[in-house]
PAZAVEX-630520 format. One line per field, with one value per residue: x, y, z of N, C-alpha, C in turn; residue number from 0. Coordinates in Angstrom, 1 decimal. Atoms other than C-alpha are relative to their C-alpha. Example, Ala and Ser with C-alpha at 12.3 -4.5 7.8 and 13.67 -1.06 7.14 Angstrom:
% residues 2
n_x	c(0.9;-0.9) $
n_y	c(-1.2;-1.1) $
n_z	c(0.0;0.0) $
ca_x	c(12.3;13.7) $
ca_y	c(-4.5;-1.1) $
ca_z	c(7.8;7.1) $
c_x	c(0.9;-0.8) $
c_y	c(1.2;1.1) $
c_z	c(0.0;0.8) $
num	c(0;1) $
% end
This chain:
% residues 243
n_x	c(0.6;-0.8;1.2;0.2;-1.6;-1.0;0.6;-0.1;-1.2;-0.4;0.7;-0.5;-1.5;0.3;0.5;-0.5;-0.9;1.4;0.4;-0.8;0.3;0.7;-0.7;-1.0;0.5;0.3;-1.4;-0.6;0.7;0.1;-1.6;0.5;-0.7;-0.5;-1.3;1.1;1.3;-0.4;-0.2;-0.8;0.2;1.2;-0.3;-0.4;0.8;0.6;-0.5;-0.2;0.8;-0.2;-0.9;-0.1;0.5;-0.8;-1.2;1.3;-0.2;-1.4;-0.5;1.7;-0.7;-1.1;0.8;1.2;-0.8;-0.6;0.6;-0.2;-1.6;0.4;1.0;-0.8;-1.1;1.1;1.3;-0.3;-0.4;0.7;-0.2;-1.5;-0.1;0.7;-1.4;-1.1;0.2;0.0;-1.4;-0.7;1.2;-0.1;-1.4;-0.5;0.8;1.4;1.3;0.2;-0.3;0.6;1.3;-0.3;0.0;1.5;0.6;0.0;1.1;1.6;0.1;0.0;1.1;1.0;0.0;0.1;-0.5;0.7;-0.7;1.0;-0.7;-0.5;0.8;-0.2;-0.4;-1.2;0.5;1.0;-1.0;-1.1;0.7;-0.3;-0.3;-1.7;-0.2;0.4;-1.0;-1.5;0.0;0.9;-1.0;-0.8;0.6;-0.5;-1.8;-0.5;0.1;-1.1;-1.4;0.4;-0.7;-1.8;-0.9;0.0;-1.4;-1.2;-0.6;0.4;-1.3;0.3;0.5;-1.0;0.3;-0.6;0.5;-0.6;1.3;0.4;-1.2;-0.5;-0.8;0.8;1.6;0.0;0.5;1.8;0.4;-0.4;0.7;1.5;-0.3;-0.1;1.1;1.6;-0.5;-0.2;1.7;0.2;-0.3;0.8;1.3;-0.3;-1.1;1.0;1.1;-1.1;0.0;1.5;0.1;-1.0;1.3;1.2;-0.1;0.2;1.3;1.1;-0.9;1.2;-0.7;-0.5;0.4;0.0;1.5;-0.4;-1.0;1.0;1.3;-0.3;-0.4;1.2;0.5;-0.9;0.1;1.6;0.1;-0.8;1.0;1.3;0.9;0.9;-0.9;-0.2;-1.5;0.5;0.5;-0.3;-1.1;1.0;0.0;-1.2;0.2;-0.8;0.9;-0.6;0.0;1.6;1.2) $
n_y	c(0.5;0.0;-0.9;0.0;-0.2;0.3;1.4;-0.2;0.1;1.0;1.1;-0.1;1.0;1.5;0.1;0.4;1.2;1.1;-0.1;1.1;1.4;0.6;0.2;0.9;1.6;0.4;0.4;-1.1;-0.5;-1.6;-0.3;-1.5;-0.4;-1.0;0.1;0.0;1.3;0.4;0.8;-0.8;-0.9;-0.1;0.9;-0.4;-1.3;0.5;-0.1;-1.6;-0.7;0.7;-1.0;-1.2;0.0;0.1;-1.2;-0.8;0.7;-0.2;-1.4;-0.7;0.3;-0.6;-1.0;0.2;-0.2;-1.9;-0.8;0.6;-0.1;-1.5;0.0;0.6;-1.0;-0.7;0.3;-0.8;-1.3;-1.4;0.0;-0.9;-1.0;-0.4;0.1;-1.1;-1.0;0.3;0.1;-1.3;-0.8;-0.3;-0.8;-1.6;-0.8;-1.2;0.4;-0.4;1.5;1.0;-0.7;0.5;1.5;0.9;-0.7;0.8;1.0;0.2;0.3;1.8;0.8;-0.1;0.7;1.3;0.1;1.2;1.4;0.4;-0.2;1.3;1.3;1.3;0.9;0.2;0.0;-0.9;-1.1;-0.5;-1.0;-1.0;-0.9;0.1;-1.5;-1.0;0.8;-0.4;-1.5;-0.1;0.4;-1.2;-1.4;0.4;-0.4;-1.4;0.2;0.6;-0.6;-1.3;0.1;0.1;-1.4;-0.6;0.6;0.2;-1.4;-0.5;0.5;0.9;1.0;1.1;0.7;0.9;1.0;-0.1;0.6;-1.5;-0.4;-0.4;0.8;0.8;-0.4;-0.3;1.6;0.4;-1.1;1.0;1.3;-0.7;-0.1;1.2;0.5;-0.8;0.1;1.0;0.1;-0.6;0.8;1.2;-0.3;0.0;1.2;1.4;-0.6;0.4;1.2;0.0;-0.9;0.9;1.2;-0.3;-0.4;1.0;0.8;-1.1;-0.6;-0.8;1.1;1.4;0.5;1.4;0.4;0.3;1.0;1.0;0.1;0.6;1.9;0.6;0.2;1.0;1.1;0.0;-0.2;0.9;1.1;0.0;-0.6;1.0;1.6;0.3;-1.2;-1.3;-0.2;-0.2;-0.9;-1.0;0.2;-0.2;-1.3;-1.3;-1.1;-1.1;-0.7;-0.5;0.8) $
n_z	c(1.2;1.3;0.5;1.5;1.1;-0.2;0.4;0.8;0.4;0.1;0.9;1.7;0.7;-0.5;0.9;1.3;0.2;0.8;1.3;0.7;-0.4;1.0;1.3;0.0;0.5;1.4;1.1;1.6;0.6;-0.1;0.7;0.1;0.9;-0.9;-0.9;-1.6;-0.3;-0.1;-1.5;-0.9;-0.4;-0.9;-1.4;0.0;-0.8;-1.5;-0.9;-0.3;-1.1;-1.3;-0.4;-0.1;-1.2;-0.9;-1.0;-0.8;-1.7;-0.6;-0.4;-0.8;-1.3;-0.4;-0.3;-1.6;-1.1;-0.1;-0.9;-1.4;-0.7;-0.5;-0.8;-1.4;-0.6;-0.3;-1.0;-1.6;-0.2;-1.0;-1.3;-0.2;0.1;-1.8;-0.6;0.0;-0.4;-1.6;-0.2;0.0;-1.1;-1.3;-0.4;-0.4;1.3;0.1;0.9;1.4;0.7;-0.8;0.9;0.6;-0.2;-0.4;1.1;0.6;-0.1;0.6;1.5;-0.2;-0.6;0.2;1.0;-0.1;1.2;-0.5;0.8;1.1;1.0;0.3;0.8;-0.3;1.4;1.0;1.4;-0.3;0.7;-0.8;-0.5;0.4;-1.3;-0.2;-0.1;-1.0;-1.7;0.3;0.0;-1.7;-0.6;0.3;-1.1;-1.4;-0.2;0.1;-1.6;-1.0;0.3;-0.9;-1.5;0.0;0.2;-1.6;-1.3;0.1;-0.1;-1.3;-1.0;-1.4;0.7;0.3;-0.3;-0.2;1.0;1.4;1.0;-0.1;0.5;1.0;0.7;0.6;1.1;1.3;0.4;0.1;0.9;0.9;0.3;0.4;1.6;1.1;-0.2;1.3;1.5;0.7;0.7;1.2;1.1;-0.1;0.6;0.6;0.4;0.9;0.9;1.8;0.1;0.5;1.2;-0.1;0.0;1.0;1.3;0.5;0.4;0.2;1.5;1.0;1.2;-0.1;-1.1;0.0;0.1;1.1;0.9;-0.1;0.9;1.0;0.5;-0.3;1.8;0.9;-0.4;0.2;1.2;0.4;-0.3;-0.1;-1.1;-0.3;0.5;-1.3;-1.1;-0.3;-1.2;-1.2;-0.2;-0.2;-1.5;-1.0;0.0;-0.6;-0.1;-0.6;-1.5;-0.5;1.0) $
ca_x	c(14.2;15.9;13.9;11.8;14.4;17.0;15.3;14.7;18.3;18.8;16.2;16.9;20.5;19.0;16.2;18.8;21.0;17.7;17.4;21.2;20.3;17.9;19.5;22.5;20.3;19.1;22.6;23.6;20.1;20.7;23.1;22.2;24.1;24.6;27.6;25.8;23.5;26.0;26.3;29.7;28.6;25.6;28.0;29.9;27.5;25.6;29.1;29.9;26.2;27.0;30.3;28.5;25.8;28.3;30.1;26.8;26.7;29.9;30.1;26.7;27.9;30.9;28.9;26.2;29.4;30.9;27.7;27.3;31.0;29.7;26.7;28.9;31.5;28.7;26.8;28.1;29.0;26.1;26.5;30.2;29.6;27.3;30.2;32.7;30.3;30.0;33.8;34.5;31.2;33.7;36.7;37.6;35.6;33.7;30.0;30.4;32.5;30.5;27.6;29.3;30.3;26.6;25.4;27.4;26.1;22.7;23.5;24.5;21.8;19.6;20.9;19.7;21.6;19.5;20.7;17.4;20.4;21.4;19.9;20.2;20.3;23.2;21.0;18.7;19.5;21.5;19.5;18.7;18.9;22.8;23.1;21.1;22.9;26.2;25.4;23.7;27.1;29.2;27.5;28.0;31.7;31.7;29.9;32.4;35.5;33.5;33.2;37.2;38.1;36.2;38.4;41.5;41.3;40.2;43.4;41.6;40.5;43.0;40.9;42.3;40.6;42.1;38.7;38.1;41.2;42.0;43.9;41.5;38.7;40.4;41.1;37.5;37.2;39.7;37.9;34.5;36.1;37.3;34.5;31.8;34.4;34.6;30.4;30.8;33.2;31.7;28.1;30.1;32.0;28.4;26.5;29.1;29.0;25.2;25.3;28.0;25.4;22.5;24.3;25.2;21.7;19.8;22.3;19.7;21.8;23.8;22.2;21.7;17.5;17.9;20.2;17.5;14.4;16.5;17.7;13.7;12.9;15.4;14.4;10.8;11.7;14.2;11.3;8.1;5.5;4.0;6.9;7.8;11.6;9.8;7.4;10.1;11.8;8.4;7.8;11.0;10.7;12.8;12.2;13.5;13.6;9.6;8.0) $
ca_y	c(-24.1;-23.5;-20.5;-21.1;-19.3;-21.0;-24.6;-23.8;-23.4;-26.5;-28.2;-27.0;-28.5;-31.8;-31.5;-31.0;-33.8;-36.2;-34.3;-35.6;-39.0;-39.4;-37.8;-39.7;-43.1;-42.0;-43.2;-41.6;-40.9;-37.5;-35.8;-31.7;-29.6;-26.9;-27.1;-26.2;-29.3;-31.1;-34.2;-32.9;-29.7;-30.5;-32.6;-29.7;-26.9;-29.0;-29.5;-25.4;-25.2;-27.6;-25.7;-22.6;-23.6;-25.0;-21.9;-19.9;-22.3;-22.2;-18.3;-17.7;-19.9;-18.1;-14.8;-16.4;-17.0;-13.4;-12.2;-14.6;-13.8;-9.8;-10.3;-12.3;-9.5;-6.8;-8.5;-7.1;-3.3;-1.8;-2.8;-2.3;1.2;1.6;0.2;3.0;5.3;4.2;4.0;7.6;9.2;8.1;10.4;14.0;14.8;17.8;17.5;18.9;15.6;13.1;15.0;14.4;10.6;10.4;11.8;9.2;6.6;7.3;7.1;3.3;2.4;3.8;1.8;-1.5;-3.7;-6.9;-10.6;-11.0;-9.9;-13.6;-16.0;-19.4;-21.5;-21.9;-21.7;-18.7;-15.4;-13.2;-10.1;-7.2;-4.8;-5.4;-2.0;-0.2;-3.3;-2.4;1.5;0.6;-1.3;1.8;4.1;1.7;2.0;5.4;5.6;3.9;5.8;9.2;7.8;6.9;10.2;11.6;9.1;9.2;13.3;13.1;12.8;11.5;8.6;5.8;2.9;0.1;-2.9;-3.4;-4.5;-0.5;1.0;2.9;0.8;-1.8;0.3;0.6;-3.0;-3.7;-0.5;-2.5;-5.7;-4.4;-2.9;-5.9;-7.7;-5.4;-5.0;-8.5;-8.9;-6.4;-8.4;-11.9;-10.0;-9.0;-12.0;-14.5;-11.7;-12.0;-15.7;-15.6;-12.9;-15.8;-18.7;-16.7;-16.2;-19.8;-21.0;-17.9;-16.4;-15.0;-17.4;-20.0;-20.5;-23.8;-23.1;-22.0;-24.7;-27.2;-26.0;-26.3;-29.7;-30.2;-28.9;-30.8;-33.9;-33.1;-31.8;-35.2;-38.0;-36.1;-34.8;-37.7;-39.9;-41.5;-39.5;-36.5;-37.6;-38.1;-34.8;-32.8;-32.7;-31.9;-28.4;-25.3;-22.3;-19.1;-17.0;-15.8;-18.0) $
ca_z	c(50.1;46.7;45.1;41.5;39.4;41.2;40.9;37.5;36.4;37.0;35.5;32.2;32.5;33.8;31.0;28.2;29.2;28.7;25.4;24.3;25.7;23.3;20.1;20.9;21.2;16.9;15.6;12.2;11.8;13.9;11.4;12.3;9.2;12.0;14.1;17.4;17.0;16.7;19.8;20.7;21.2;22.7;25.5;25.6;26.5;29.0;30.5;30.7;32.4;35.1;35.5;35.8;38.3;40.3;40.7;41.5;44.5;45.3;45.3;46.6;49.6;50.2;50.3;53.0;54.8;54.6;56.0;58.6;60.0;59.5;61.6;64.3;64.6;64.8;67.2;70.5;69.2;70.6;73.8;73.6;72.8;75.8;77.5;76.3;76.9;80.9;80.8;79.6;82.7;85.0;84.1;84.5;80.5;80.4;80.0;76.5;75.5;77.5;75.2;72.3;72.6;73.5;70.1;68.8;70.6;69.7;66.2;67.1;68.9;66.6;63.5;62.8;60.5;60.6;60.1;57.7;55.4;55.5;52.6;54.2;50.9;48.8;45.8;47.3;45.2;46.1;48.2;46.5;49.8;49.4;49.0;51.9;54.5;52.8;53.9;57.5;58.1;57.0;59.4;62.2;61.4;60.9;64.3;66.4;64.5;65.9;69.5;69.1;68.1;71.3;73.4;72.2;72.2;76.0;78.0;81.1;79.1;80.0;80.7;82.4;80.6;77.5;75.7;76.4;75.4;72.3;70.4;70.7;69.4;66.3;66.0;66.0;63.6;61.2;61.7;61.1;57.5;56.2;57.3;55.3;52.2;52.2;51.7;49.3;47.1;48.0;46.7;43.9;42.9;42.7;40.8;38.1;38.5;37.4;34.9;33.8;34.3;32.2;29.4;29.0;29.3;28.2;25.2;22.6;19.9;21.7;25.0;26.1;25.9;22.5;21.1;23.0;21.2;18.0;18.2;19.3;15.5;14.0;15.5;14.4;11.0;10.3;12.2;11.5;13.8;14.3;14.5;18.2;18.6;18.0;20.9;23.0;22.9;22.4;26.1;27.6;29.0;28.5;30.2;30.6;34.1;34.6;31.7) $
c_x	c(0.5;-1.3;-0.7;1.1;1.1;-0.1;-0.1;1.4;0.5;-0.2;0.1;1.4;-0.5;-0.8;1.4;1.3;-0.6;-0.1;1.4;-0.1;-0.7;0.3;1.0;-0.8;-0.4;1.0;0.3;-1.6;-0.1;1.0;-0.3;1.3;0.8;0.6;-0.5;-0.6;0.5;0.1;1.1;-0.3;-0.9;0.6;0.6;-0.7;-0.6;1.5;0.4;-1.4;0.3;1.3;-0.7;-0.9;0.9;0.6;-0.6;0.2;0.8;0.3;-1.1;0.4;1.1;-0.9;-1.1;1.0;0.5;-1.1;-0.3;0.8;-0.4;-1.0;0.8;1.0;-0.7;-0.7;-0.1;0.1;-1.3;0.1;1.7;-0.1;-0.5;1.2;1.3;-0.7;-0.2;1.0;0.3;-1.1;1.1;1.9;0.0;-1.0;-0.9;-1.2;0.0;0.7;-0.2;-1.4;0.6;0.4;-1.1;-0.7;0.5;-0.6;-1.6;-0.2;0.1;-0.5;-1.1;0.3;-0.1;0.8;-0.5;0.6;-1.1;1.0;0.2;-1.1;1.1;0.0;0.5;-0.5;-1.4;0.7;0.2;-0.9;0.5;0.0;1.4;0.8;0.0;0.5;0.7;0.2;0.0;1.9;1.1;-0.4;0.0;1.2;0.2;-0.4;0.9;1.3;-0.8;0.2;1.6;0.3;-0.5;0.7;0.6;-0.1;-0.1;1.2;-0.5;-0.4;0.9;-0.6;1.1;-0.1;0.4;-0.5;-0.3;1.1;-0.3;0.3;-0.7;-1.6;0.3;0.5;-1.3;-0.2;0.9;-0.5;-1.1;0.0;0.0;-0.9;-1.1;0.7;-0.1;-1.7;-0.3;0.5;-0.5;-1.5;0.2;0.3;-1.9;-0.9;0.6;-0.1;-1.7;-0.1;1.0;-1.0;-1.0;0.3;0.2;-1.4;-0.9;0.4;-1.2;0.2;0.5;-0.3;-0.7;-1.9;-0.4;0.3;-1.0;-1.2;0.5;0.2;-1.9;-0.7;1.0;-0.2;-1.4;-0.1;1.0;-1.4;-1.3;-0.5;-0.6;1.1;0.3;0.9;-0.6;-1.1;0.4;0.9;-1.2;0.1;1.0;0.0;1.3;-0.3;1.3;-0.4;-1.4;-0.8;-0.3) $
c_y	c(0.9;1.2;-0.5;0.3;-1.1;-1.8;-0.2;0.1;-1.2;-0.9;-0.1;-1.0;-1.7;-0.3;-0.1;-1.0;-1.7;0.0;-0.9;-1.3;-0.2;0.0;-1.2;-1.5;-0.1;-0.5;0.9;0.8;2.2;0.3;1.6;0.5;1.3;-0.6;-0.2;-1.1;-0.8;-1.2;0.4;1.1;0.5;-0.2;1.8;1.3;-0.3;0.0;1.5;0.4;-0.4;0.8;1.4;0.2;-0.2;1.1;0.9;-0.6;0.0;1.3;0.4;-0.6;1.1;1.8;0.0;0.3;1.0;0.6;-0.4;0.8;2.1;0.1;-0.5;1.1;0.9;0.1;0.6;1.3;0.7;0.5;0.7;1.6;0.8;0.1;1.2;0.9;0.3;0.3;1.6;1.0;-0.4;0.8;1.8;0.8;0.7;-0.8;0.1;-1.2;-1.0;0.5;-0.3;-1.7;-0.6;-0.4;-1.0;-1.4;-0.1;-0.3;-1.8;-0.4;0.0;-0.8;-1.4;-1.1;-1.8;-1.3;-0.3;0.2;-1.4;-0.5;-1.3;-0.9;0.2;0.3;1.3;1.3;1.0;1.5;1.1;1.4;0.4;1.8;1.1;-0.9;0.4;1.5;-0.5;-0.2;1.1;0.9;-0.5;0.1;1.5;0.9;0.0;0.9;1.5;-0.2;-0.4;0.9;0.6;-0.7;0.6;1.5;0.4;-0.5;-0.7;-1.5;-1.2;-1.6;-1.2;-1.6;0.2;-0.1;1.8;1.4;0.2;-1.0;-1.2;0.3;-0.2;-1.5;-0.6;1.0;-0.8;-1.5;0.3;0.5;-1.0;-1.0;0.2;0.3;-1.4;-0.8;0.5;-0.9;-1.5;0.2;0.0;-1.0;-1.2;1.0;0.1;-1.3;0.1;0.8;-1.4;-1.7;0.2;-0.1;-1.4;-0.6;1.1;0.8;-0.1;-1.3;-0.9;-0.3;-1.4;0.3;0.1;-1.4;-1.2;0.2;-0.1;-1.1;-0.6;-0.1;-0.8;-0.9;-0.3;0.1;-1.7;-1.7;0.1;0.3;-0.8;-0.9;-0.3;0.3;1.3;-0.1;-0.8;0.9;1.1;0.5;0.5;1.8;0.9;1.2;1.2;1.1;0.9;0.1;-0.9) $
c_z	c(-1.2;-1.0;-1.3;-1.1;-0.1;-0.9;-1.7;-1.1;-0.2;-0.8;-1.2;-0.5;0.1;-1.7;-1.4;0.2;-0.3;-1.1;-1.1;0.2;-1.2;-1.4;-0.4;-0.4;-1.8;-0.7;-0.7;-0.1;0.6;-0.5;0.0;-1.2;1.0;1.3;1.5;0.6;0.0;1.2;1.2;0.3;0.6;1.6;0.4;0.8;1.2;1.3;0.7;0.9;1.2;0.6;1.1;0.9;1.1;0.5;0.6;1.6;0.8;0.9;0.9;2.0;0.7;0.4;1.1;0.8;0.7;1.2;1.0;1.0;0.4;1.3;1.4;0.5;0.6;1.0;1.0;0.2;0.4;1.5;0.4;-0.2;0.7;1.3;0.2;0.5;1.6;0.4;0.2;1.2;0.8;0.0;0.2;-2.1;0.3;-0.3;-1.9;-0.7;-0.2;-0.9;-1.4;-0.2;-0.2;-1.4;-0.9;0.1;-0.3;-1.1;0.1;0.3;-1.0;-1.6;0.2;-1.3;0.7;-1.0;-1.1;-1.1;-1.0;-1.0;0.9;-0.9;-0.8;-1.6;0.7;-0.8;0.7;0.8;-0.7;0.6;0.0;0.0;1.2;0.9;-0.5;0.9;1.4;0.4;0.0;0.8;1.0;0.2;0.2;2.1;0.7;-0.3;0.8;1.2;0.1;-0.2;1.1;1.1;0.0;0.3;1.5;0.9;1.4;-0.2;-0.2;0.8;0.5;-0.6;-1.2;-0.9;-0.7;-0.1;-1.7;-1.3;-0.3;-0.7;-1.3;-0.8;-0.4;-1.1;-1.5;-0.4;-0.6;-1.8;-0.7;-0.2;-1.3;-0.7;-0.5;-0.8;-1.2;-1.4;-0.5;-1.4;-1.9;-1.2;-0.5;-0.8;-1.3;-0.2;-0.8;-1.5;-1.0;-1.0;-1.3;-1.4;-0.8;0.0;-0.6;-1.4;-1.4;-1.5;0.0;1.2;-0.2;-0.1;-1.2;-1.0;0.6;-1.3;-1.9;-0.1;0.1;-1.4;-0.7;0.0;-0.9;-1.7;-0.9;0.4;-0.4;1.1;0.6;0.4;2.1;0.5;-0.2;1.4;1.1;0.4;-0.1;1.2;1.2;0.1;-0.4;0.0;0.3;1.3;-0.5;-1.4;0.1) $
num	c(0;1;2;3;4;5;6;7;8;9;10;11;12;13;14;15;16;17;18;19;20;21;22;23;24;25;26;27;28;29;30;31;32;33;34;35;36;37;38;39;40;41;42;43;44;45;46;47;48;49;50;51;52;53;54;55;56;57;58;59;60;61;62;63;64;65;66;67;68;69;70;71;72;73;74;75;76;77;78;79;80;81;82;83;84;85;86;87;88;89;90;91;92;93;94;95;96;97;98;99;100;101;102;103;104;105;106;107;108;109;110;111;112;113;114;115;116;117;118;119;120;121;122;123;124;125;126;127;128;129;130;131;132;133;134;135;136;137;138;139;140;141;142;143;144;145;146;147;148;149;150;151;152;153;154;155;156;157;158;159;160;161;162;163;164;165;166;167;168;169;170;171;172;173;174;175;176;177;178;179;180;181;182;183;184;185;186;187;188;189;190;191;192;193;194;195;196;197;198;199;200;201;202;203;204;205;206;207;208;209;210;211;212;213;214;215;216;217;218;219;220;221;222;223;224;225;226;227;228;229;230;231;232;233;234;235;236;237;238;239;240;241;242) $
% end
């Protein structure tokens, strides 16, 4: 379900494309002296908001996806790292390395980096945790690059499974990067799209909620307060984010 805020973004664009509907229907009689109020420039802003939700949605999507694909890569490295750590108890490593390794594994076991990360609606905003998951996931990597440096430095450590080999730890250590850089930039990318969004509907001077409740006095100050196009543009809401 599509949060308040979010739902709200919308409605404003929906609401002010009712509100040109009706200017439009006064003929000549809507003649605003200010440029803004203008009909073209009414079509014109409404079309820049629809743009600019779209691209929220757009990016916001692409960023669920990211983290999806993170959570799906992630999924199995605990156990895999149980795994390495089974692998390297059956060679020739000192206790003291087999004790190190461990030390790493416990740091992996004991971080949780939970899919609640995910927003499941395209229009849900964007989590503001993004931060403390960004870290968790960085310390799972950093994790696994520690157990790989106690491998690879352990000469007895030549697994025969290739899952459990070197070379493929650090594949997984490269996947796992690009992975969580790419959430970061995804997060990045729709939180600029929004900041983006607000400013066309919200802009202190030329935002589309603004430039509504002007045309609403204009209408009122050209028909009258009493007149029947002022009471069908009275009515039409616009609101700004937590009014």
């Amino acid at each position: 379900m599509a949060s308040t805020s979010e739902t709200g973004h919308a409605k404003n664009a929906a609401n002010f494309q009712d509100l040109i509907e009706f200017v439009t229907g006064y003929g000549a009689a809507y003649n605003p002296s200010k440029n803004s109020l203008k009909i073209p420039q009414l079509i014109s802003l409404k079309a820049a908001a629809d743009s600019n939700l779209a691209d929220v949605i757009s990016k916001n999507t692409n960023f669920n996806n990211k983290v999806n694909e993170r959570i799906v890569a992630f999924s199995g490295l605990k156990s895999f790292s149980t795994r390495l750590i089974n692998a390297l108890q059956t060679t020739d490593a000192t206790p003291e390395t087999i004790g190190n390794a461990k030390s790493f594994n416990r740091k992996m076991q004991g971080k949780k980096a939970s899919s609640a990360q995910t927003p499941t609606d395209p229009n849900a905003p964007v989590p503001t945790t993004i931060s403390s998951s960004q870290q968790s996931y960085d310390q799972l990597i950093q994790h696994l690059a520690g157990l790989k440096s106690v491998l690879e430095a352990e000469p007895s450590y030549t697994p025969n499974e290739s899952d459990l080999q070197v070379p493929t730890i650090q594949s997984k250590i490269t996947d796992f990067t690009t992975k969580n850089n790419a959430v970061a930039t995804a997060y990045t990318s729709v939180s600029n799209s929004r900041i983006t969004r607000n400013e066309t509907l919200y802009a202190a001077n030329t935002g589309l909620v603004k430039t509504a409740n002007e045309v609403k006095k204009y209408v009122k100050s050209v028909f009258g307060a009493n007149s029947p196009q002022f009471d069908q543009v009275k009515g039409i809401e616009f609101k700004k984010p937590g009014n």
